[in-house]
C-alpha positions as CSV (number, residue, x, y, z in Angstrom):
1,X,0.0,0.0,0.0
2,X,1.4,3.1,-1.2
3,X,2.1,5.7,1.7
4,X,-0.1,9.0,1.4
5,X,2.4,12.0,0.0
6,X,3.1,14.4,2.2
7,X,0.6,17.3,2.3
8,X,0.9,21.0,3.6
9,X,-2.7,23.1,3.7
10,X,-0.9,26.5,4.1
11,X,0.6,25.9,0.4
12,X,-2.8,24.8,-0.7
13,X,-4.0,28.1,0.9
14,X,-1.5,30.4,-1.1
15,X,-0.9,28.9,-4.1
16,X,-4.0,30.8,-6.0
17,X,-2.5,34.5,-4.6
18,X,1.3,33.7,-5.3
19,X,0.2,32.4,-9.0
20,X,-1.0,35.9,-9.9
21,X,2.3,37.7,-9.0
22,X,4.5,34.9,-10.9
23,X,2.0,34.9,-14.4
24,X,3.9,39.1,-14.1
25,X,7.4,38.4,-12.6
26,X,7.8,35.3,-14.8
27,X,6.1,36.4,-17.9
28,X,9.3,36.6,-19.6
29,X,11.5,33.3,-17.9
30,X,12.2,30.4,-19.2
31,X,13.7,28.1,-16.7
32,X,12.9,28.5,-13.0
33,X,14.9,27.2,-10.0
34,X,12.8,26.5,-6.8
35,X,14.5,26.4,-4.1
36,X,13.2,24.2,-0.8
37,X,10.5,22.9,-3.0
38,X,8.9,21.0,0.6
39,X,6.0,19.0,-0.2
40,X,6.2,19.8,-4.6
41,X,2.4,21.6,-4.1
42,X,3.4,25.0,-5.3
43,X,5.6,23.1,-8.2
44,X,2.3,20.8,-9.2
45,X,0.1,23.9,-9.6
46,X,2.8,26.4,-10.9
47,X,4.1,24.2,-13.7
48,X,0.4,23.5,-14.9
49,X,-0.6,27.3,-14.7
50,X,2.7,28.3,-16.4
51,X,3.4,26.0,-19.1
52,X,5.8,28.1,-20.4
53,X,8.3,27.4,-17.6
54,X,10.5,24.6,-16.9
55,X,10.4,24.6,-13.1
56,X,13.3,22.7,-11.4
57,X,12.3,22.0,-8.0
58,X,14.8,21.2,-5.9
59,X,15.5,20.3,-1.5
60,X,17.6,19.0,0.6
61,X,18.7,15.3,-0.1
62,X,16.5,13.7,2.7
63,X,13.6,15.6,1.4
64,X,13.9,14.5,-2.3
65,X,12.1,10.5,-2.2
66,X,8.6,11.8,-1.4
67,X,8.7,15.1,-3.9
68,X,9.8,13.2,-6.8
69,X,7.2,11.0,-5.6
70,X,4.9,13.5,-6.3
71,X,6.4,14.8,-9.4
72,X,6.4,11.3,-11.1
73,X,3.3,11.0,-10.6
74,X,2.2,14.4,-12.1
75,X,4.3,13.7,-15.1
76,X,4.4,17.1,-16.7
77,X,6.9,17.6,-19.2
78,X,7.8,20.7,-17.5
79,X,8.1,19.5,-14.1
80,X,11.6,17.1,-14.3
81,X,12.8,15.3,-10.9
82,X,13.9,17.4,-8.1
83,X,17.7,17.9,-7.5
84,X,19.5,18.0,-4.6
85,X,20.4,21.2,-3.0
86,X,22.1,22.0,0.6
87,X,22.8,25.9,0.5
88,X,25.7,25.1,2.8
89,X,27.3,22.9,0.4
90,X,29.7,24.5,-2.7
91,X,28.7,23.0,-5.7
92,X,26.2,23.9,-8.1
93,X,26.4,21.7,-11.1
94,X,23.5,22.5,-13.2
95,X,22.7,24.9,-15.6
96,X,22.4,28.4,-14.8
97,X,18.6,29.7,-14.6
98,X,16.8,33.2,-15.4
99,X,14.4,33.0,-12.7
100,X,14.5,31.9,-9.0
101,X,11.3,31.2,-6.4
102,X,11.0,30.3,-3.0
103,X,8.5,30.3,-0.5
104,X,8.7,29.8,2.7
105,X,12.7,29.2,3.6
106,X,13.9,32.1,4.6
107,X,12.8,31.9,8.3
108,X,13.6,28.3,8.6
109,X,17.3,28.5,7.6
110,X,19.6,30.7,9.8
111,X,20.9,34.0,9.3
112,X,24.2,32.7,7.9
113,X,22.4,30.2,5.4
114,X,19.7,33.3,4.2
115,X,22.9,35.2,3.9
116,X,24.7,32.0,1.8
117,X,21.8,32.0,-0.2
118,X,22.2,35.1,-1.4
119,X,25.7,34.8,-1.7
120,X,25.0,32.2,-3.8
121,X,22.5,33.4,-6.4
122,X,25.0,34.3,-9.4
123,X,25.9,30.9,-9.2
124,X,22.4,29.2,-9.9
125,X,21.2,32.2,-12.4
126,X,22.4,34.4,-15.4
127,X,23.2,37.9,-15.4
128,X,19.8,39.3,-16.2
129,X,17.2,36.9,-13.3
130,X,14.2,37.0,-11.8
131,X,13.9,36.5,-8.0
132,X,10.9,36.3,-6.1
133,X,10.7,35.0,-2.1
134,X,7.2,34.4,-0.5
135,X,7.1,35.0,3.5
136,X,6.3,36.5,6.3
137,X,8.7,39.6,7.1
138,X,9.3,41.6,9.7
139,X,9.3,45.7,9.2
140,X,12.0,47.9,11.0
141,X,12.2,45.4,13.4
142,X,8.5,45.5,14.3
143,X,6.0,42.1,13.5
144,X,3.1,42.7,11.3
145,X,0.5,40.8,13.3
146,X,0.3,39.0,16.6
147,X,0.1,36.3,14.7
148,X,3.5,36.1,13.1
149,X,4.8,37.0,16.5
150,X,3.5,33.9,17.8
151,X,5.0,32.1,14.5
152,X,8.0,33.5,15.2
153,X,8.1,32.6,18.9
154,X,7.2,28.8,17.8
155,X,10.0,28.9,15.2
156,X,12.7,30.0,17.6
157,X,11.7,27.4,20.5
158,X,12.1,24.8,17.9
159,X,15.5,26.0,17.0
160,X,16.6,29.2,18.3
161,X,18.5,30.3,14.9
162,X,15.0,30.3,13.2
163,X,12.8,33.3,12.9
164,X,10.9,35.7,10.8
165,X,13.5,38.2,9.0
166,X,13.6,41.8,8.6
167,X,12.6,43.1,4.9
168,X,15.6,45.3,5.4
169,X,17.8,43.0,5.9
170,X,16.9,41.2,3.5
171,X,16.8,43.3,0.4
172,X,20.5,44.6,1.4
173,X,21.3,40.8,0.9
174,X,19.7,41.5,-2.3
175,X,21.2,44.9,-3.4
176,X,24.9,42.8,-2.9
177,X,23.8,40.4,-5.2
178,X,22.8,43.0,-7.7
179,X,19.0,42.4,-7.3
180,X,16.7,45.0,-7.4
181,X,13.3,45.2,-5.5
182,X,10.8,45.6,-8.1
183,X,7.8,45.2,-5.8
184,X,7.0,43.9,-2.2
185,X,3.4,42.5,-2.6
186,X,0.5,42.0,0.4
187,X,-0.2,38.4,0.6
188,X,-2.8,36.5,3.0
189,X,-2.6,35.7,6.3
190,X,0.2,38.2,6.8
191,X,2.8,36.9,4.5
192,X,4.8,39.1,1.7
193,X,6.0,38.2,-1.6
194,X,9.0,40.0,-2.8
195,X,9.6,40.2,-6.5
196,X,13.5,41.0,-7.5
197,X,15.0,41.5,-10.7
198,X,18.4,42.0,-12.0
């Protein structure tokens, strides 16, 4: 008996909203990275709704057997097998891509992988990208809701590196990696997507 795939509601919950910020911000890409791809939800629905992309989903190795699960069973011929990707690690041997997504990471990972990441990004993607990073942010320090305070309280007893990260911090990371914020988009339940370009 085949075990049931793993399921996350939250990605069923925003995968509608995010759609209609990426049909804009990756109107003109070709070939996507995801990065922490999770469960392979938002990768299901996006490479349906955007045929013109080749999304390349990709997650840490112990995360990979159940979201190619998934993907082999969607069998789009823009949706290959997810590869393996540690930001800690150095090497990078896949093509270079023009667009870049990821939801959800950047208050899981510590402050020295978020900064790695961006470290990183002219290594996964050519010179003129597309970036875009759904979360919850933080604002000059301040939460947005007493509800991502709470998230973030959760986060950090769970590993004390965790925790929701300030915008500002954030697109500095950016401006060093020659991204440019082209728009920092409202999202439900108190989340933000941030679309980058370069």
């Amino acid at each position: 008996m085949q075990t049931a795939l793993p399921f996350s509601q939250a990605c069923e919950n925003n995968k509608g909203p995010i759609l209609q910020i990426l049909r804009h911000a990756f109107a003109h890409r070709q070939q996507v990275l995801e990065i922490g791809s999770g469960t392979g939800q938002h990768a299901e629905y996006f490479a349906h709704e955007l045929p013109h992309l080749h999304w390349q989903c990709s997650d840490q190795p112990a995360y990979l057997p159940d979201l190619n699960r998934r993907l082999q069973q969607v069998k789009r011929p823009n949706l290959p097998s997810a590869v393996a990707l540690d930001i800690r690690e150095n090497s990078w041997p896949y093509a270079k891509v023009d667009a870049i997504f990821s939801a959800n990471t950047l208050h899981i990972m510590s402050w020295a992988v978020v900064q790695r990441l961006f470290a990183r990004l002219d290594e996964f993607c050519l010179p003129a990208a597309s970036l875009c990073i759904y979360g919850p942010f933080n604002y000059q320090g301040q939460f947005t809701s007493a509800s991502n305070q709470a998230f973030d309280q959760s986060l950090r007893l769970r590993d004390p590196v965790m925790g929701i990260r300030d915008q500002e911090a954030v697109l500095a990371l950016a401006a060093q990696a020659g991204f440019v914020l082209q728009a920092d988009h409202a999202m439900p339940a108190n989340n933000r997507l941030l679309h980058f370009q370069r």
